[in-house]
N, CA, C and O atoms as a Maestro MAE file, in Angstrom:
{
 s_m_m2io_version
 :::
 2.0.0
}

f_m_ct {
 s_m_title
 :::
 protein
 m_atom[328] {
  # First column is atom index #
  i_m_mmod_type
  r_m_x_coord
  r_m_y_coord
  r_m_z_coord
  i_m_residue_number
  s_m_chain_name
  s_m_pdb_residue_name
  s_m_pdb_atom_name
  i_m_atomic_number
  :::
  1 25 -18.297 11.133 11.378 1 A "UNK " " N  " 7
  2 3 -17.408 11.371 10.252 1 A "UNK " " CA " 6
  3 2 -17.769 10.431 9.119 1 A "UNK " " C  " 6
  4 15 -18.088 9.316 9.531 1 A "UNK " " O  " 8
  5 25 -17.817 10.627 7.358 2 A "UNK " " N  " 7
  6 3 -18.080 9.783 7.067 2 A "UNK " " CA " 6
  7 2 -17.272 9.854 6.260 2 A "UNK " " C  " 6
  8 15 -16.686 10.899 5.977 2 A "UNK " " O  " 8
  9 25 -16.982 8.219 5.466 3 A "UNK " " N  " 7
  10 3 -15.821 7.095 4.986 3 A "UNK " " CA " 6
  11 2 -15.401 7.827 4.583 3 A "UNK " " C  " 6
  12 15 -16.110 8.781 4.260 3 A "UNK " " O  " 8
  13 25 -13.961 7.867 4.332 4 A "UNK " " N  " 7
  14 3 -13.116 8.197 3.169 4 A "UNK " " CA " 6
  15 2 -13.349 7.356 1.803 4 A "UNK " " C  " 6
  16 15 -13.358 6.125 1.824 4 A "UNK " " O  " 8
  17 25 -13.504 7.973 0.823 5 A "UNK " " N  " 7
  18 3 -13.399 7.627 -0.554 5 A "UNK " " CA " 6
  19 2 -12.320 6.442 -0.632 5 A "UNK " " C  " 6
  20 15 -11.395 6.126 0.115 5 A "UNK " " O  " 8
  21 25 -12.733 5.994 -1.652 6 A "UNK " " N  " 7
  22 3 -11.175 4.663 -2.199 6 A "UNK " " CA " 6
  23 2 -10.485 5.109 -3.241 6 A "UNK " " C  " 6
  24 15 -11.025 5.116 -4.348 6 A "UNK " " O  " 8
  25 25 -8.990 5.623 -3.049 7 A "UNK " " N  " 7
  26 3 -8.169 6.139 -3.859 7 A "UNK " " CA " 6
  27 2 -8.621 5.620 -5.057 7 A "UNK " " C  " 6
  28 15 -9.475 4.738 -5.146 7 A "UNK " " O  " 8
  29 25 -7.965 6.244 -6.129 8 A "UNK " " N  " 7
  30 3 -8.253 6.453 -7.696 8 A "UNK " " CA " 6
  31 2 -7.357 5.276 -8.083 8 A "UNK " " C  " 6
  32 15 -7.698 4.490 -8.967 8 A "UNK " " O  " 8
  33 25 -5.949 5.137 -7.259 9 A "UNK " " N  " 7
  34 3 -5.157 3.838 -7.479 9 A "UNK " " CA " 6
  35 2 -4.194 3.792 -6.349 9 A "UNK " " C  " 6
  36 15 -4.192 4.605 -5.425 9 A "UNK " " O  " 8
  37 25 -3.393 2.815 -6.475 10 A "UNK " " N  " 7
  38 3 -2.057 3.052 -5.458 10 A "UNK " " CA " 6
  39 2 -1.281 4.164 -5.409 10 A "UNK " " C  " 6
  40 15 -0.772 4.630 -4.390 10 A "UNK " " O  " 8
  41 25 -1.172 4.681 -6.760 11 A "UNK " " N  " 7
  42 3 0.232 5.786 -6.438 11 A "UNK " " CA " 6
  43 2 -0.774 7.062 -5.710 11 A "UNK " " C  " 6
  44 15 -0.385 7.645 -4.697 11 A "UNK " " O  " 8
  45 25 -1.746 7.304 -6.199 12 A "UNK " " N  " 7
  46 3 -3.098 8.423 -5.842 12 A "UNK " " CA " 6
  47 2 -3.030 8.099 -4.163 12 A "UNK " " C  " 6
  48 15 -2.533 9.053 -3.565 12 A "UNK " " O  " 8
  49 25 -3.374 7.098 -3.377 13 A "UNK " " N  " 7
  50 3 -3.193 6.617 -2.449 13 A "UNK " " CA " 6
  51 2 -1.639 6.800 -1.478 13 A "UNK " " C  " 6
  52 15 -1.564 6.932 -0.256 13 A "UNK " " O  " 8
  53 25 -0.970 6.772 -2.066 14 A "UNK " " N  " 7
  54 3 0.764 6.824 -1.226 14 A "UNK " " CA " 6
  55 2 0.660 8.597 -1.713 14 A "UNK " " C  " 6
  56 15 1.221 9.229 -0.818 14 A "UNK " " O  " 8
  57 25 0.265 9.322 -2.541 15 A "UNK " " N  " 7
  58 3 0.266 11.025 -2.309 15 A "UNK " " CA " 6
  59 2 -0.659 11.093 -1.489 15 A "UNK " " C  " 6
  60 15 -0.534 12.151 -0.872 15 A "UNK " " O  " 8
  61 25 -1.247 10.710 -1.258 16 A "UNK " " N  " 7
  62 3 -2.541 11.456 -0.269 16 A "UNK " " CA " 6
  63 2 -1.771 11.243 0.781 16 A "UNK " " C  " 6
  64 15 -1.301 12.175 1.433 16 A "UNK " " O  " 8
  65 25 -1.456 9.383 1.191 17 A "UNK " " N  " 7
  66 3 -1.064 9.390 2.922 17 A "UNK " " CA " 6
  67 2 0.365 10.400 3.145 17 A "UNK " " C  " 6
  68 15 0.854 10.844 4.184 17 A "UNK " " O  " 8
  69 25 0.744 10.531 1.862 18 A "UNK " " N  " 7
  70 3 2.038 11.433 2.399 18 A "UNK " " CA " 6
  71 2 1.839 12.735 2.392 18 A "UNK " " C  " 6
  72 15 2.957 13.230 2.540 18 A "UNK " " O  " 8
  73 25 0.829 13.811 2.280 19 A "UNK " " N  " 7
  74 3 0.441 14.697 2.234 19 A "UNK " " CA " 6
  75 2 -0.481 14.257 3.912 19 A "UNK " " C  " 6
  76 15 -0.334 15.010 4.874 19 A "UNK " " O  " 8
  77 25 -0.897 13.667 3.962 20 A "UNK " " N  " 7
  78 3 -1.460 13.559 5.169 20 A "UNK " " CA " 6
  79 2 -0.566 13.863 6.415 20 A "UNK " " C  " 6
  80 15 -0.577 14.722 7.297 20 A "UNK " " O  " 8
  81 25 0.460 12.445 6.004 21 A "UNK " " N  " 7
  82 3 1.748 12.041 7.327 21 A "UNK " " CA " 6
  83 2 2.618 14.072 7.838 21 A "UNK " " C  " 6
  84 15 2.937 14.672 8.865 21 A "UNK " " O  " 8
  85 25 2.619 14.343 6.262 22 A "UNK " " N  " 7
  86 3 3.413 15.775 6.378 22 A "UNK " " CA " 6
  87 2 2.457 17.174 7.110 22 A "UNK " " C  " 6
  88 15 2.922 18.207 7.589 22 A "UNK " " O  " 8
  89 25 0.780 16.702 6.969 23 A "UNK " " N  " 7
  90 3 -0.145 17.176 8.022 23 A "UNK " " CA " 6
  91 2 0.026 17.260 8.960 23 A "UNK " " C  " 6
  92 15 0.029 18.410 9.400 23 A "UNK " " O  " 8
  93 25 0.255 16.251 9.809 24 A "UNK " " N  " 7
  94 3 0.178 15.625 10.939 24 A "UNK " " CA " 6
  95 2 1.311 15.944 11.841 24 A "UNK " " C  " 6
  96 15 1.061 16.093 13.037 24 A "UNK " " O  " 8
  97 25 2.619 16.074 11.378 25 A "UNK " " N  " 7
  98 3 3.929 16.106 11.555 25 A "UNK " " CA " 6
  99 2 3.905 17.646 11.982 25 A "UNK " " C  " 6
  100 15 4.492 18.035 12.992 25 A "UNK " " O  " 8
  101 25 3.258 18.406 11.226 26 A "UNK " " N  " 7
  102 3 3.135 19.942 11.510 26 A "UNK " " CA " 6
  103 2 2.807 20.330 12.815 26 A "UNK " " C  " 6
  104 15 3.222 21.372 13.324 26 A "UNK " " O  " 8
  105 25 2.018 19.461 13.414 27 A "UNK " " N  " 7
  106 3 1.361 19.557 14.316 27 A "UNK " " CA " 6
  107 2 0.161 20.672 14.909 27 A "UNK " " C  " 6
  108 15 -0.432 20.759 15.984 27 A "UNK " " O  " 8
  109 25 0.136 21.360 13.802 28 A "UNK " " N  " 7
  110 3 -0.872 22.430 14.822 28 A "UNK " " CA " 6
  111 2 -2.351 22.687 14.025 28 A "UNK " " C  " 6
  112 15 -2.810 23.802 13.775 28 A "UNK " " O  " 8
  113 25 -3.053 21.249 13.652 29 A "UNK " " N  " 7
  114 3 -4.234 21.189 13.696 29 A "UNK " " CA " 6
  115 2 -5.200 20.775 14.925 29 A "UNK " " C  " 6
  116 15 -4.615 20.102 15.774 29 A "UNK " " O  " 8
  117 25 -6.236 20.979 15.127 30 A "UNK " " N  " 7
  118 3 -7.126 20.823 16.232 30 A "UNK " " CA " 6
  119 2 -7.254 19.309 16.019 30 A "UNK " " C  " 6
  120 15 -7.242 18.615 15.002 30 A "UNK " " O  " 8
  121 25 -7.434 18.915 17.889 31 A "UNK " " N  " 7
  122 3 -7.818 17.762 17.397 31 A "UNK " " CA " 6
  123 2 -8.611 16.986 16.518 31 A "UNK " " C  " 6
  124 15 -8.291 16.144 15.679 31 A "UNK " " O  " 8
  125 25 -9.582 17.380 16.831 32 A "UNK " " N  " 7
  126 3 -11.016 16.290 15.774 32 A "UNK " " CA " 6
  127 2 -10.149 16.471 14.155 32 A "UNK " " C  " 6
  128 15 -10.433 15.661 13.272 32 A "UNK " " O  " 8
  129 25 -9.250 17.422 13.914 33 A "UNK " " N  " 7
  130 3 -9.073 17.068 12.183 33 A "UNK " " CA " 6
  131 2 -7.569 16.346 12.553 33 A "UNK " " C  " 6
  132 15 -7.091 15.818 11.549 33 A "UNK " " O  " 8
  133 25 -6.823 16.224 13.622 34 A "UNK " " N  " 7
  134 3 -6.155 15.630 13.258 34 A "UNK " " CA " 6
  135 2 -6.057 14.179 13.798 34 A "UNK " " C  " 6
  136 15 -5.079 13.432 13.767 34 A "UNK " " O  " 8
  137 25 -7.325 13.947 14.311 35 A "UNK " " N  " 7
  138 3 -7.810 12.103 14.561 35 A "UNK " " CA " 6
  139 2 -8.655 12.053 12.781 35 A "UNK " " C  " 6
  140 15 -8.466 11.018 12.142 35 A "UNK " " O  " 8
  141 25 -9.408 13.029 12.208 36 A "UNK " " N  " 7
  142 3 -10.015 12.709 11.399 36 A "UNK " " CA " 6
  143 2 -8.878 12.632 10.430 36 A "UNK " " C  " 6
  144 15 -8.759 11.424 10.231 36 A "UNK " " O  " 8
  145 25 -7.995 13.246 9.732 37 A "UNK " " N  " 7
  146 3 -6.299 12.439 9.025 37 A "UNK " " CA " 6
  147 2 -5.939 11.169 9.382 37 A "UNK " " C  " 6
  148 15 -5.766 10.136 8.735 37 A "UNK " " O  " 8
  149 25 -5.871 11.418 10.401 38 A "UNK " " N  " 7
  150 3 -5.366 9.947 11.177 38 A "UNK " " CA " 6
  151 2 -6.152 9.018 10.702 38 A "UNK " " C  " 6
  152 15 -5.690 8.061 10.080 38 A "UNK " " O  " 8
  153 25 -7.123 9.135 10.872 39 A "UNK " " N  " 7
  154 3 -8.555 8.193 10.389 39 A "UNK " " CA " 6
  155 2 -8.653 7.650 8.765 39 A "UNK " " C  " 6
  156 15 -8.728 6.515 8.296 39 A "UNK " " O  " 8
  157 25 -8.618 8.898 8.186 40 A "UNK " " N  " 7
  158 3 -8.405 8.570 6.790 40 A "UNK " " CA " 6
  159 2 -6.707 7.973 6.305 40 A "UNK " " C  " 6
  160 15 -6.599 7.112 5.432 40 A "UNK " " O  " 8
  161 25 -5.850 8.387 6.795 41 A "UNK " " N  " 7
  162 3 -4.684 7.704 6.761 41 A "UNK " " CA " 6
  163 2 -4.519 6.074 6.999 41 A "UNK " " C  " 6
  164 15 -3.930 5.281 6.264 41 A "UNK " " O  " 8
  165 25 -5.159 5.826 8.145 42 A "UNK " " N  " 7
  166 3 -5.091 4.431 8.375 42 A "UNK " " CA " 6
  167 2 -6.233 3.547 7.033 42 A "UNK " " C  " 6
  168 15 -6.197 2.389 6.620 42 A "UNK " " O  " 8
  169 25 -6.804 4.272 6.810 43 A "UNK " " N  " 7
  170 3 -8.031 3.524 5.246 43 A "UNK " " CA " 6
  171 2 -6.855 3.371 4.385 43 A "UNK " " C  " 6
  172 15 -6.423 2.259 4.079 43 A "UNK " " O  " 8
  173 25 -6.312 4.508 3.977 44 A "UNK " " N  " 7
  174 3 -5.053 4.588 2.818 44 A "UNK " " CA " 6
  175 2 -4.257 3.101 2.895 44 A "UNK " " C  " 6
  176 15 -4.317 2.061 2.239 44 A "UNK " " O  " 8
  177 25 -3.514 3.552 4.003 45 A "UNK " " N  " 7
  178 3 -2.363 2.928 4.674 45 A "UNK " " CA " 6
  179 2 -2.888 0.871 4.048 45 A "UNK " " C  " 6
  180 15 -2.185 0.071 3.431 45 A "UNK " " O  " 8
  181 25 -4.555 0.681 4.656 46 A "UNK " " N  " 7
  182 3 -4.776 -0.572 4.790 46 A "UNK " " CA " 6
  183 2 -4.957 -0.864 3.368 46 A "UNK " " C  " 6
  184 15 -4.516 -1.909 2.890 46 A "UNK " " O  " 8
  185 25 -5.709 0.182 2.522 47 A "UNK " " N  " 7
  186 3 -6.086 -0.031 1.133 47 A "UNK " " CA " 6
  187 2 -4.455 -0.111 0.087 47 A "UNK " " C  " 6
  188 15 -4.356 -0.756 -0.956 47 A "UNK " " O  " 8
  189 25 -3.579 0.540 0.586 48 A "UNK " " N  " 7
  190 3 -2.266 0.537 0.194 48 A "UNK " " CA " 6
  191 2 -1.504 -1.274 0.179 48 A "UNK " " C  " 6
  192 15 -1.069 -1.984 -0.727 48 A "UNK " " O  " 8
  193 25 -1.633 -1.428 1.465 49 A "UNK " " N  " 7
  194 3 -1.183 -2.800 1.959 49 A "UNK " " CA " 6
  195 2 -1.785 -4.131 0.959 49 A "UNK " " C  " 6
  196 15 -1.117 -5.082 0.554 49 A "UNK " " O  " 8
  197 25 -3.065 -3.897 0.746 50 A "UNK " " N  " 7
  198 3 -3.891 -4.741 0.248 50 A "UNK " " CA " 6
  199 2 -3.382 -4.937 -1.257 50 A "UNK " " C  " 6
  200 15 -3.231 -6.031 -1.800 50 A "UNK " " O  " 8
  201 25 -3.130 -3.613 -1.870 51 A "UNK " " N  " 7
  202 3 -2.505 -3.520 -3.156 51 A "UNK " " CA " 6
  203 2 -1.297 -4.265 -3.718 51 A "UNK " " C  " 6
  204 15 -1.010 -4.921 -4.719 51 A "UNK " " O  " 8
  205 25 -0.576 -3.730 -2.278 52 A "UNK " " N  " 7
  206 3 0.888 -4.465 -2.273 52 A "UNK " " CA " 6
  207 2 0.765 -6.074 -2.224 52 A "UNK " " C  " 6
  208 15 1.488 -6.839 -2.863 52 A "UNK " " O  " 8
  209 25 -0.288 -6.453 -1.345 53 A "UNK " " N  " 7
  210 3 -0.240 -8.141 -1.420 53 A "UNK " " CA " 6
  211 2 -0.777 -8.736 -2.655 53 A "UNK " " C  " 6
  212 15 -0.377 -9.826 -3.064 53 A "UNK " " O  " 8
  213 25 -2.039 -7.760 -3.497 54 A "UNK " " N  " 7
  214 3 -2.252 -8.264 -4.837 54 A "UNK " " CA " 6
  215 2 -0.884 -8.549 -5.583 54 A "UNK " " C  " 6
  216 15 -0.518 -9.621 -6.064 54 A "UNK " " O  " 8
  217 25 -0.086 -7.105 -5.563 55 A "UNK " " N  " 7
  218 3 0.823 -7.144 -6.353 55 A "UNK " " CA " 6
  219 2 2.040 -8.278 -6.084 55 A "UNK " " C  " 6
  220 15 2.741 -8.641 -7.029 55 A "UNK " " O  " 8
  221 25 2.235 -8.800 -4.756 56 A "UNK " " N  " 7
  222 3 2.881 -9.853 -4.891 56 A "UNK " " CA " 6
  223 2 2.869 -11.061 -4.601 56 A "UNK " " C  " 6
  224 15 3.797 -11.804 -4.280 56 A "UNK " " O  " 8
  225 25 1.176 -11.358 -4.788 57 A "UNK " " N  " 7
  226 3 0.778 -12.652 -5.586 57 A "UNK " " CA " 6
  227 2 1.156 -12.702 -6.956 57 A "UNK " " C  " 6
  228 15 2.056 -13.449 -7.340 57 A "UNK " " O  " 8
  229 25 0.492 -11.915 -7.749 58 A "UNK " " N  " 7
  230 3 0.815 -12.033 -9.095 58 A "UNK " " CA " 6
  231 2 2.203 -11.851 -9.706 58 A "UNK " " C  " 6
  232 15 2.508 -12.034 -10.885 58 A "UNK " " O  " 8
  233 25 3.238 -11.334 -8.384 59 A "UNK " " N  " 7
  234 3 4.694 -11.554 -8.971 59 A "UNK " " CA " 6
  235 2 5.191 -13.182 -8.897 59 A "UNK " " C  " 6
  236 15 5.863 -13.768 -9.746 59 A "UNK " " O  " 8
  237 25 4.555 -13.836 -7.380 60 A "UNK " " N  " 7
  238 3 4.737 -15.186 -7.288 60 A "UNK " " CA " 6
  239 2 3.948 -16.010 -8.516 60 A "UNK " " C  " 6
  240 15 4.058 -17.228 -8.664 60 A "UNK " " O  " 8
  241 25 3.472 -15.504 -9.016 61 A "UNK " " N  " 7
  242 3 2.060 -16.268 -10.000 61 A "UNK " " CA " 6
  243 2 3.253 -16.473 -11.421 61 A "UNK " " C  " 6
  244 15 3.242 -17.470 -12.143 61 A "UNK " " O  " 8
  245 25 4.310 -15.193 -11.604 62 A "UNK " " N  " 7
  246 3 4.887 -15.236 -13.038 62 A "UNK " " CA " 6
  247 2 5.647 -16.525 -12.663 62 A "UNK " " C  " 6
  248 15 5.867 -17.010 -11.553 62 A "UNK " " O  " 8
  249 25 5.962 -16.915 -13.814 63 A "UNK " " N  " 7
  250 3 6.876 -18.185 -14.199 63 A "UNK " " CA " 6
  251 2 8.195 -17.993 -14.490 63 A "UNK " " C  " 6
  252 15 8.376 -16.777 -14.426 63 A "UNK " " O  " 8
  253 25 9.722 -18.823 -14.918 64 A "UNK " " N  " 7
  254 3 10.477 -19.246 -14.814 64 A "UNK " " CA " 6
  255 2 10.341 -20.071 -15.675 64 A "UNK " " C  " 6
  256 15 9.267 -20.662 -15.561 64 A "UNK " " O  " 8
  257 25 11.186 -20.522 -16.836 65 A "UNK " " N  " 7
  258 3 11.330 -22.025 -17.206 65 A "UNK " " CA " 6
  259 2 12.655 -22.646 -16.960 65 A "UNK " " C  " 6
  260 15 13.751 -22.115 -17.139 65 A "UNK " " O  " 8
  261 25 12.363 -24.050 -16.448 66 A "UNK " " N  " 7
  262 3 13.479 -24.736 -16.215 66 A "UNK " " CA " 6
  263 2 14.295 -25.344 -17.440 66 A "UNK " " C  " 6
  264 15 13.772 -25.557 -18.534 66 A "UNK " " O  " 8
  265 25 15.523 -25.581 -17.168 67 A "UNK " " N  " 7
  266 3 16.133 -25.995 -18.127 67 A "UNK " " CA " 6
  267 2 15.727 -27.046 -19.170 67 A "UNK " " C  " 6
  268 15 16.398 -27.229 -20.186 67 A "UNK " " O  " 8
  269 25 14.464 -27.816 -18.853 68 A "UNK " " N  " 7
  270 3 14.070 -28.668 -19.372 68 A "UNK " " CA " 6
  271 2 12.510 -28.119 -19.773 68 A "UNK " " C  " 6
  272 15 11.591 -28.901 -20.016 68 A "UNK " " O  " 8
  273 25 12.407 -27.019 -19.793 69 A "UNK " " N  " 7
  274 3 11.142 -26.499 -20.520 69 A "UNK " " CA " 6
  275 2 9.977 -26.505 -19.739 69 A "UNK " " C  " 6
  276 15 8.972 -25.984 -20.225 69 A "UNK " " O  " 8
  277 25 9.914 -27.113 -18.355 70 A "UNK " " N  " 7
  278 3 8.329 -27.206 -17.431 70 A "UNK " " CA " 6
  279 2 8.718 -25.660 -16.715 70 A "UNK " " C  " 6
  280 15 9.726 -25.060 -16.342 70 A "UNK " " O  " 8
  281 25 7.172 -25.434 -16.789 71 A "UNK " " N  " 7
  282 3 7.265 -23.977 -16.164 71 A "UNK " " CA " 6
  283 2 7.087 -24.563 -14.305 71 A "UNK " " C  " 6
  284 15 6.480 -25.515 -13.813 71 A "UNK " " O  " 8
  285 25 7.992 -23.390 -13.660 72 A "UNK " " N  " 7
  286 3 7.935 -22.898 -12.547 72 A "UNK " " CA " 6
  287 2 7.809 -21.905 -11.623 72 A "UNK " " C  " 6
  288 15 8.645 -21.003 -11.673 72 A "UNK " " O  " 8
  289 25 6.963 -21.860 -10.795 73 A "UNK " " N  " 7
  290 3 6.487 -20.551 -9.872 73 A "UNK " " CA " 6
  291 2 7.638 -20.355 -9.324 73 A "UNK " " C  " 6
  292 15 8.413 -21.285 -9.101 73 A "UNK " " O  " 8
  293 25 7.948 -18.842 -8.973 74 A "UNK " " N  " 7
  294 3 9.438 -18.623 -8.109 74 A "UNK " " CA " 6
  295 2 8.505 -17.763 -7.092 74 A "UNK " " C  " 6
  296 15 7.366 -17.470 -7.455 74 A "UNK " " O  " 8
  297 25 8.945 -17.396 -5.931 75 A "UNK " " N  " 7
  298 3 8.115 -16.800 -5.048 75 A "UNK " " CA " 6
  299 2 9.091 -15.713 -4.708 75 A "UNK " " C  " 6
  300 15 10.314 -15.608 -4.623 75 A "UNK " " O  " 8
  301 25 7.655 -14.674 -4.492 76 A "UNK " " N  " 7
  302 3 8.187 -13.223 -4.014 76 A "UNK " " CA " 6
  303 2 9.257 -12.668 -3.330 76 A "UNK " " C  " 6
  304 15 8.930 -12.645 -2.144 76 A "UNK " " O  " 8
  305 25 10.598 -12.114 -3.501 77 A "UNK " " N  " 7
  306 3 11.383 -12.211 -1.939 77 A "UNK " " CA " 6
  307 2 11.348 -10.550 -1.823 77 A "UNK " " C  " 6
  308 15 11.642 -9.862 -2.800 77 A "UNK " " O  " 8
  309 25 11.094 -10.161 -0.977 78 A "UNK " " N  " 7
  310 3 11.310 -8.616 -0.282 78 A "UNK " " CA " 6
  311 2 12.701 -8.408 -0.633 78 A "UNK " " C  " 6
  312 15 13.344 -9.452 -0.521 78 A "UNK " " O  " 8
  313 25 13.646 -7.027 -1.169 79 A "UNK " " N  " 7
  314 3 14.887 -7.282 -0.967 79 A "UNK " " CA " 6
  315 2 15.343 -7.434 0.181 79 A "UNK " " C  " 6
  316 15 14.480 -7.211 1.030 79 A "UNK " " O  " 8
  317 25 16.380 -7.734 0.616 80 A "UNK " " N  " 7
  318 3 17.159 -7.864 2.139 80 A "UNK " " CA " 6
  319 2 16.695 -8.927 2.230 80 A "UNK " " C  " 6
  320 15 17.641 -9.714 2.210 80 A "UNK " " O  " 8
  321 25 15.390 -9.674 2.360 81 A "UNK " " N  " 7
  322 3 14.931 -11.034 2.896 81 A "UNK " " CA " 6
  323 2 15.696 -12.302 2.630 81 A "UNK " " C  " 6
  324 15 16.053 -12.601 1.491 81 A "UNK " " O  " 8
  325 25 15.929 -12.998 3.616 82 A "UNK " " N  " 7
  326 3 16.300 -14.420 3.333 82 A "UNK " " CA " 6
  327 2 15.596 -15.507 2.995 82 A "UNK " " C  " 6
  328 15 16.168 -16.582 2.816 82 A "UNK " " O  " 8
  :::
 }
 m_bond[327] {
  # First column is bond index #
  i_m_from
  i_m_to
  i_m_order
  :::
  1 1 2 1
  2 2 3 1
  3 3 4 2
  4 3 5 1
  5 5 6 1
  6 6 7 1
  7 7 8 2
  8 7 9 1
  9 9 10 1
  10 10 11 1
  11 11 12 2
  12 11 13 1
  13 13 14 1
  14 14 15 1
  15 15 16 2
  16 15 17 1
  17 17 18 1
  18 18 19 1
  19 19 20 2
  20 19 21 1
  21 21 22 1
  22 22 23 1
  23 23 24 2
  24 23 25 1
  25 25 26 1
  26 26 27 1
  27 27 28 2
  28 27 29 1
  29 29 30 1
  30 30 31 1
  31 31 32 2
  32 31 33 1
  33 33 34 1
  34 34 35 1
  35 35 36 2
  36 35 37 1
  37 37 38 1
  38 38 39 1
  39 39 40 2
  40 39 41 1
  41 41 42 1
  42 42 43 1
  43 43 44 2
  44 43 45 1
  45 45 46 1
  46 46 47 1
  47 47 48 2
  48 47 49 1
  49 49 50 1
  50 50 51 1
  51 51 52 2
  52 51 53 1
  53 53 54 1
  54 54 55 1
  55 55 56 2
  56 55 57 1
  57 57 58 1
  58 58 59 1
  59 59 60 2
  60 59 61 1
  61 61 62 1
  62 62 63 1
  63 63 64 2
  64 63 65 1
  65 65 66 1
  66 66 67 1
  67 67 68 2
  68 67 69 1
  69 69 70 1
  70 70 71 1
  71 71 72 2
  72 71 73 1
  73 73 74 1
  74 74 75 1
  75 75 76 2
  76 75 77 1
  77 77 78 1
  78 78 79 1
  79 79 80 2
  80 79 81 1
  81 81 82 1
  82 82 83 1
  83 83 84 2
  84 83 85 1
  85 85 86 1
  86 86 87 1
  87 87 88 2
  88 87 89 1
  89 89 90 1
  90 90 91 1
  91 91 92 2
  92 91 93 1
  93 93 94 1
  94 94 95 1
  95 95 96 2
  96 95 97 1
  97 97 98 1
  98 98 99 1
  99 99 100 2
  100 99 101 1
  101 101 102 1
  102 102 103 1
  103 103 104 2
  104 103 105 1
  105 105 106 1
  106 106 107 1
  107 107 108 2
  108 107 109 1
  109 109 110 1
  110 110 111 1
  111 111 112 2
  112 111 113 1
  113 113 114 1
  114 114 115 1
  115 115 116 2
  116 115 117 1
  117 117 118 1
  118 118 119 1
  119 119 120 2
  120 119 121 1
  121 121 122 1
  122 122 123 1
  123 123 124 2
  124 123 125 1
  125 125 126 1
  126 126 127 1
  127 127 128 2
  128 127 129 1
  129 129 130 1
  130 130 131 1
  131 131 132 2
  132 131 133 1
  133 133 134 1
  134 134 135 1
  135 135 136 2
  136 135 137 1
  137 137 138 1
  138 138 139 1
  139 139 140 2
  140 139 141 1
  141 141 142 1
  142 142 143 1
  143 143 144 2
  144 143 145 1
  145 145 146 1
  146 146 147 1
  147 147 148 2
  148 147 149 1
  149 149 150 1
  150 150 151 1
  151 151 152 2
  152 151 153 1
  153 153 154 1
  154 154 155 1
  155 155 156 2
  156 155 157 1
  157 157 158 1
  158 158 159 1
  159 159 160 2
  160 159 161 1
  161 161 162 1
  162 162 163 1
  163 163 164 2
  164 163 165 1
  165 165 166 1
  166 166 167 1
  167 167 168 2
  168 167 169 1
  169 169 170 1
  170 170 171 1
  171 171 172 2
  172 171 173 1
  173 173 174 1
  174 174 175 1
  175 175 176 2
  176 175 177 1
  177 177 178 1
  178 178 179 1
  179 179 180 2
  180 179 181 1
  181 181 182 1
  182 182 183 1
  183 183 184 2
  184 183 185 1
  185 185 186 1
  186 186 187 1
  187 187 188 2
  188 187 189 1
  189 189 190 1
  190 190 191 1
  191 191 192 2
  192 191 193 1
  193 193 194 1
  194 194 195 1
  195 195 196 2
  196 195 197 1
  197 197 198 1
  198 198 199 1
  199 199 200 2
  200 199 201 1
  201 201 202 1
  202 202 203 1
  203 203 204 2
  204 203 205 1
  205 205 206 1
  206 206 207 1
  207 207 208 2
  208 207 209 1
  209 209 210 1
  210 210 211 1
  211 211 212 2
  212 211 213 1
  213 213 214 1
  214 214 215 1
  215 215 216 2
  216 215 217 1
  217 217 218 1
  218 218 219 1
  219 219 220 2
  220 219 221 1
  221 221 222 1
  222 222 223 1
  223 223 224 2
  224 223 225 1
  225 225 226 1
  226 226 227 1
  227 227 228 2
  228 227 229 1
  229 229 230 1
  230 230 231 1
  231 231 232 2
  232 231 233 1
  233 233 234 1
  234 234 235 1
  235 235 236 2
  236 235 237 1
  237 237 238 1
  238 238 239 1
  239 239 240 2
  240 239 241 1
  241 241 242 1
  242 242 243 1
  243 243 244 2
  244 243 245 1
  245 245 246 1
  246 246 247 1
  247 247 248 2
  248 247 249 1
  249 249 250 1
  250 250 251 1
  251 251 252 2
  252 251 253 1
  253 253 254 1
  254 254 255 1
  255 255 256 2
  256 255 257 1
  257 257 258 1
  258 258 259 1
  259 259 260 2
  260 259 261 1
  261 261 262 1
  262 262 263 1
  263 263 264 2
  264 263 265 1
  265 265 266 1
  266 266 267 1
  267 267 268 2
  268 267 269 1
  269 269 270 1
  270 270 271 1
  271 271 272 2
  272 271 273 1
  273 273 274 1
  274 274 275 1
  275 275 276 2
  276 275 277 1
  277 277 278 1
  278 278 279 1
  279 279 280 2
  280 279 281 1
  281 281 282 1
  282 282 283 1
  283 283 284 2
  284 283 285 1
  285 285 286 1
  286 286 287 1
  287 287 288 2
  288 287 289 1
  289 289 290 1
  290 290 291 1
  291 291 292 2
  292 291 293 1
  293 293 294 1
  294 294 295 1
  295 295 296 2
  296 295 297 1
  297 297 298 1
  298 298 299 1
  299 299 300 2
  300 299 301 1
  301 301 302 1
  302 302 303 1
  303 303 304 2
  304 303 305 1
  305 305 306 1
  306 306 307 1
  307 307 308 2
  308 307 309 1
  309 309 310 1
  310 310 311 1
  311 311 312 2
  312 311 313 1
  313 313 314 1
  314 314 315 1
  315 315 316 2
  316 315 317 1
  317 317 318 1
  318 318 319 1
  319 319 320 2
  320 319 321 1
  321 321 322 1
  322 322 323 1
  323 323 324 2
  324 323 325 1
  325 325 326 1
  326 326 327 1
  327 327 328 2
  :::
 }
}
């Protein structure tokens, strides 16, 4: 089988795996195409993840100023997270 392509961007990437996931769910492809989804899903899935951690470095990266004018890093929180 060879590589899957590297999405065009993130959102290009989250339509594909969800057009995939809704593949898969159907259930009545043959195997070899539905390990080969699977296959390309998990590329998505990791290339997706990777995006998400760029994206929240550079949210930890923005600044804050303190009341006294020195800038400060605030770090990422997931909602719900403590």
């Amino acid at each position: 089988m060879k590589s899957p392509e590297a999405p065009e961007n993130f959102e290009a990437a989250m339509k594909r795996l969800t057009e995939i996931v809704q593949s898969l769910e159907k259930g009545d492809l043959a195997l070899e195409a539905s390990l080969g989804l699977f296959e390309e899903g998990v590329h998505l899935a990791t290339y997706s993840q990777a995006k998400l951690d760029a994206a929240e470095k550079r949210v930890e990266k923005l600044v804050s100023l303190r009341a006294n004018g020195e800038a400060e890093t605030v770090p990422f929180r997931v909602h719900g997270e403590e």
